[in-house]
C-alpha positions in Angstrom: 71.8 -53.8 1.2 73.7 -56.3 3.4 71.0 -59.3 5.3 69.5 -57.2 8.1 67.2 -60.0 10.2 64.4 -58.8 11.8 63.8 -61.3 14.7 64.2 -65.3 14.5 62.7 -65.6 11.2 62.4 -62.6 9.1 64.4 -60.6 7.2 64.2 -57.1 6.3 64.7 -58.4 2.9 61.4 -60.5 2.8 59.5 -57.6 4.1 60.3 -54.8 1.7 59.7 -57.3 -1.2 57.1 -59.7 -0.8 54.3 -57.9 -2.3 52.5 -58.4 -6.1 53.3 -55.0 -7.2 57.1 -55.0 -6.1 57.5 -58.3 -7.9 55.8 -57.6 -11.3 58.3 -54.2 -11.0 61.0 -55.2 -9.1 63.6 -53.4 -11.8 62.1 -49.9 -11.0 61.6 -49.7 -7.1 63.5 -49.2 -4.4 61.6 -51.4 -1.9 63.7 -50.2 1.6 63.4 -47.1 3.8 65.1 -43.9 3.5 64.7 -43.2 7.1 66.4 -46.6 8.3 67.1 -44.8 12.0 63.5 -44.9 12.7 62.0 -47.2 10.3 64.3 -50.3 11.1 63.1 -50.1 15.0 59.2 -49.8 14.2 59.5 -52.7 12.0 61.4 -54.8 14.4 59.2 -54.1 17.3 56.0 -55.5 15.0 58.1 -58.9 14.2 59.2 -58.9 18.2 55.5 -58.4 19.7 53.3 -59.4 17.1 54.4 -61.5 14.2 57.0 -63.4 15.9 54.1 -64.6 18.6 52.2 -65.9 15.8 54.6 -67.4 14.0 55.9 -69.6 16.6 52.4 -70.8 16.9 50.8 -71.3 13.8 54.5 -72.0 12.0 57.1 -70.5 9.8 56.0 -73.3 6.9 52.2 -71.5 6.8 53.3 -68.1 7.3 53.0 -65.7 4.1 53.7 -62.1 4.2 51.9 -60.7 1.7 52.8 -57.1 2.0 55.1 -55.5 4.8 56.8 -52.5 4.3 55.7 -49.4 1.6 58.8 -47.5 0.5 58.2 -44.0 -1.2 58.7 -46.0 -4.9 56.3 -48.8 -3.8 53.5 -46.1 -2.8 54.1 -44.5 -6.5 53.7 -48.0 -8.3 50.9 -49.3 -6.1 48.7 -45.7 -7.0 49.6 -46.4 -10.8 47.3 -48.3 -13.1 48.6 -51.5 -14.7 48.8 -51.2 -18.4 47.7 -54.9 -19.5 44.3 -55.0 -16.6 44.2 -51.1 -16.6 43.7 -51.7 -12.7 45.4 -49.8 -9.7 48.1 -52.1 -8.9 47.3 -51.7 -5.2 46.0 -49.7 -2.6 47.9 -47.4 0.2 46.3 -45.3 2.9 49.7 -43.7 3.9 48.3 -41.2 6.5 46.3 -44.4 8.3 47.8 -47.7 7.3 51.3 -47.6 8.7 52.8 -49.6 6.5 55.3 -46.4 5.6 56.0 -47.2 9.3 58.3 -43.6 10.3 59.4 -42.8 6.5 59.1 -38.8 5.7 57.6 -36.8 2.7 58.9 -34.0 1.1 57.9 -31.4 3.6 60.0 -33.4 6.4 56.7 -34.9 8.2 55.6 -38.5 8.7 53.7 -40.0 6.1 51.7 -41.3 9.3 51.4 -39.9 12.1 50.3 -42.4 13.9 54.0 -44.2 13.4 54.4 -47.5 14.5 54.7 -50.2 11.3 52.3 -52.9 9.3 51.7 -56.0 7.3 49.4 -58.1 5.5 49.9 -61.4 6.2 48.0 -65.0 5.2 48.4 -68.5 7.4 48.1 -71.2 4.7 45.0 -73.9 5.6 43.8 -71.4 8.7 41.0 -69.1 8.3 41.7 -65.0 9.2 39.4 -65.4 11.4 40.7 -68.4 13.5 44.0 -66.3 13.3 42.1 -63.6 15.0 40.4 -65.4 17.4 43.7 -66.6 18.8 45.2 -63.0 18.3 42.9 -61.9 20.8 42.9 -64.9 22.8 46.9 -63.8 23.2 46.3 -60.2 24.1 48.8 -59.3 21.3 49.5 -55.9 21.7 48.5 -54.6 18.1 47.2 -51.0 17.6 45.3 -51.6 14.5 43.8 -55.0 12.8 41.7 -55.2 9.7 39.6 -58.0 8.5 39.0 -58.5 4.7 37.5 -61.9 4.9 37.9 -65.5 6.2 40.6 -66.6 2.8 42.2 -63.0 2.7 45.3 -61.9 4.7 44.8 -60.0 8.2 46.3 -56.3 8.5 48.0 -55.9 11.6 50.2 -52.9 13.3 52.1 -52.3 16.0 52.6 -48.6 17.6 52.7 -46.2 20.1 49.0 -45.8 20.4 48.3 -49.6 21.0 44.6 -48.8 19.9 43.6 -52.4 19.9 41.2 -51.2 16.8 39.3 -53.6 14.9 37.9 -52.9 11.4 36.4 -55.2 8.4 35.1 -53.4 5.1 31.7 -53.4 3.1 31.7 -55.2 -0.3 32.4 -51.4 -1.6 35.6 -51.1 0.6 34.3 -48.9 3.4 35.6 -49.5 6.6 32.8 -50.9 9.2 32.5 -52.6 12.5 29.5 -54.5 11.6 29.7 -58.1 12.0 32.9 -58.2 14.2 31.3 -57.1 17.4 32.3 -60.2 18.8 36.3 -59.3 18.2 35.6 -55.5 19.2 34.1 -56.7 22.7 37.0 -59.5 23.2 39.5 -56.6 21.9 37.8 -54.3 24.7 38.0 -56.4 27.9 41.9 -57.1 26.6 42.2 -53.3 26.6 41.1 -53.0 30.3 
């Protein structure tokens, strides 16, 4: 696939490869999206409105995509347990996460329904939540946003719901609101 740039600094490249799991199988996976028409759009519109924003401020140098877009070959790797740790290589949430953006299953629906697109993403030598913070401070217009810890990358989406959701996760994965009420009330006047 010829260079397709996403914005000012991205490529389409960079997002369809940068994860562990596409790396460590890079021989066996197509990492781009069938449904280019829709998927190439939803992906541009998250660099345009929200990582774009925050690149520019924080820096290209400290920026780290650390997972962007999920194509159908990814999705089967990341379920599949590796065979030196005998650990899932990764987890997907394709009917939530957007990170399919508009790709289509076998019976010609959405993986997500929610469309729109994702990434994880890490700024080096700046805690998530200090990226958060100024996030919200921006009124970035992201639908969903999930916190995994202060030296873990941010989630982040961009779609036609513009939910402005807010979620971290229990030590046991489950998603919770506790201990981001803070972010949820900032994320709720922005809303209004």
């Amino acid at each position: 696939m010829k260079e397709v740039k996403l914005g000012k600094y991205l490529t389409l490249e960079e997002f369809c490869t940068c994860t562990q799991t596409y790396q460590k199988y890079a021989d066996q996976i197509n990492p781009f999206p069938e449904n280019l028409a829709e998927t190439l759009p939803a992906i541009e519109a998250l660099t345009q409105f929200i990582l774009e924003p925050i690149i520019e401020h924080f820096g290209i140098d400290k920026f780290r995509l650390t997972y962007g877009f999920c194509s159908k070959d990814l999705k089967k790797y990341l379920a599949k347990k590796d065979p030196e740790t005998g650990l899932k290589n990764g987890r997907v949430a394709p009917e939530i996460d957007q990170h399919l953006a508009h790709e289509i299953n076998k019976n010609g629906k959405y993986y997500c329904q929610r469309l729109g697109a994702a990434c994880d993403f890490l700024i080096l030598g700046v805690g998530s939540d200090r990226v958060i913070d100024w996030i919200l401070a921006q009124k970035l217009p992201f639908d969903s946003l999930y916190f995994y810890g202060v030296d873990r990358p941010i989630h982040i989406s961009y779609g036609p719901q513009n939910k402005r959701e807010i979620w971290t996760f229990t030590a046991s994965g489950q998603p919770s609101k506790k201990g981001i009420e803070h972010w949820l009330e900032l994320a709720k006047q922005r809303r209004n």
